[in-house]
N, C-alpha and C positions, 0 to 999 in steps of 0.2 A: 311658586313659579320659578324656573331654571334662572341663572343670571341671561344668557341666550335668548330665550323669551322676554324676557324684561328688554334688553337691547332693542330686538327688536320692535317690541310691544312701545317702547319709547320714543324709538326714531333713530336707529341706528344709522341714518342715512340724511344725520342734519350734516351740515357743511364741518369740516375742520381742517385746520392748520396746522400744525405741530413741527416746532423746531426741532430734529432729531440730536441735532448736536453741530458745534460751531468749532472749528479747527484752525492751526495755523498749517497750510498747505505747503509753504513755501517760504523759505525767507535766507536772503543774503546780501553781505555789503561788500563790497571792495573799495581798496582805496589805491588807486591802479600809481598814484604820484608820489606816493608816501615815500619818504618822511619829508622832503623836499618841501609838497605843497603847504605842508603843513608849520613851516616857516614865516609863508607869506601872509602879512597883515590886512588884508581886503577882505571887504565886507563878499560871503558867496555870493554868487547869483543862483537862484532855486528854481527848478524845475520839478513841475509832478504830471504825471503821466497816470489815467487811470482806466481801466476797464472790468467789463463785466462778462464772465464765461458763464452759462448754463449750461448741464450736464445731466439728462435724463439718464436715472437711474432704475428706474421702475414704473409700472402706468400711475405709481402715487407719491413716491420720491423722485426729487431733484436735489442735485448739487450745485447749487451757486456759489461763486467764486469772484471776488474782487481782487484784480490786478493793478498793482501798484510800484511805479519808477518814479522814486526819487532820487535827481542828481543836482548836486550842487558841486559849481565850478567857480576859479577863482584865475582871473587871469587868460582865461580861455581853457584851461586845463581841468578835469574833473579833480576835483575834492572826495568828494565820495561819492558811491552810486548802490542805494538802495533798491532790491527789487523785491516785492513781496505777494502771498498769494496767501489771503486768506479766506476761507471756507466754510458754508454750512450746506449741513442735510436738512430739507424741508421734506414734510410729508402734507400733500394736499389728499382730502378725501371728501366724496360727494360735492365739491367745486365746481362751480360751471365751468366751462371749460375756457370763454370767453372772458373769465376773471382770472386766471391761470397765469398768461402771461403779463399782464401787468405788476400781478404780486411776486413774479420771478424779476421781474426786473424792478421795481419801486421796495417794497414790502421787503424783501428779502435782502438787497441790498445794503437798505435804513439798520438794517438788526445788525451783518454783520461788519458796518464800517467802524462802528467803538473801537474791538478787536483790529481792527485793523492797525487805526489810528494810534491803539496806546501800543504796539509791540512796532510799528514803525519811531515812533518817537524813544522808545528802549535801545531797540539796536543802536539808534543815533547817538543818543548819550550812552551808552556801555563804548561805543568806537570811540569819545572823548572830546565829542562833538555840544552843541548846545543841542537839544530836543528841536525837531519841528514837529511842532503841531499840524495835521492836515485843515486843514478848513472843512466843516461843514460842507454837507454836499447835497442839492437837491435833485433827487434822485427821480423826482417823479419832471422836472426840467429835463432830467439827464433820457429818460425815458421819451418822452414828447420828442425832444429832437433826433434820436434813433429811429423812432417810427415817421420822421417829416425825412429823414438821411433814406430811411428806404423805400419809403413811397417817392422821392425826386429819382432813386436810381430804379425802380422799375418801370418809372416813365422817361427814362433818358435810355438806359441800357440793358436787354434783359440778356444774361447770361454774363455782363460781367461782373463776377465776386472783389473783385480788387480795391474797392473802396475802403477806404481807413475810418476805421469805427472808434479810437482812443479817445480820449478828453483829456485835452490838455488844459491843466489849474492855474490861474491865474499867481503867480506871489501873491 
């Protein structure tokens, strides 16, 4: 029997997932006060800033994409300002399609904030900084309140896009 046959003769048509590959899309710091800020003895104040972009790339690939601003100020004045954008290819096959988006936004997410987390805390220690670690992130919360954000704005406004979709992280 052909491998083809087999496939099919198997169940080429059970559900699968497959991470194609996890990238760093983006990444830069500036430190807009240097060398000045970097005198002053005050503990920063930290801000993080985060979101999620999907990116249909095929009826079976997607690109999901977590965005990431971290800025930490000192005095009122930026210290430094981290922004980062990192990346994977998913490939969904035979998926319902009603389980689709949730694993674009929960599932997909959980995989690539590691990656995130450990090349934001790189840049920050290579700039000469202490590391911030991100905080864990519950992504299926983060989920839940996106779909409660757009069901209040289909019932309050339809046609206005201009709602802000970011999460901002607590220190």
């Amino acid at each position: 029997m052909s491998d083809a046959a087999t496939n099919s003769a198997t169940g080429s048509n059970d559900p699968s997932f497959v991470i194609q590959r996890v990238y760093l899309k983006d990444l830069s710091l500036e430190q807009p006060n240097a060398p000045g800020i970097l005198l002053v003895h005050s503990e920063p104040q930290i801000q993080v800033e985060l979101d999620i972009a999907v990116d249909r790339l095929s009826d079976e690939l997607f690109e999901v994409a977590l965005l990431s601003t971290v800025t930490a100020r000192v005095e009122g004045k930026v210290m430094f300002l981290v922004e980062a954008k990192q990346a994977g290819i998913f490939e969904f096959k035979n998926i319902p399609p009603e389980q689709i988006d949730p694993m674009l936004g929960i599932t997909c997410p959980t995989i690539i904030f590691p990656y995130l987390r450990s090349n934001v805390a790189d840049i920050i220690s290579r700039a000469g900084f202490q590391p911030i670690h991100l905080a864990d992130i519950n992504f299926h919360g983060m989920y839940e309140h996106r779909l409660a954000q757009a069901q209040a704005a289909q019932g309050a406004q339809a046609g206005n896009g201009d709602a802000e979709s970011k999460i901002i992280l607590p220190n």
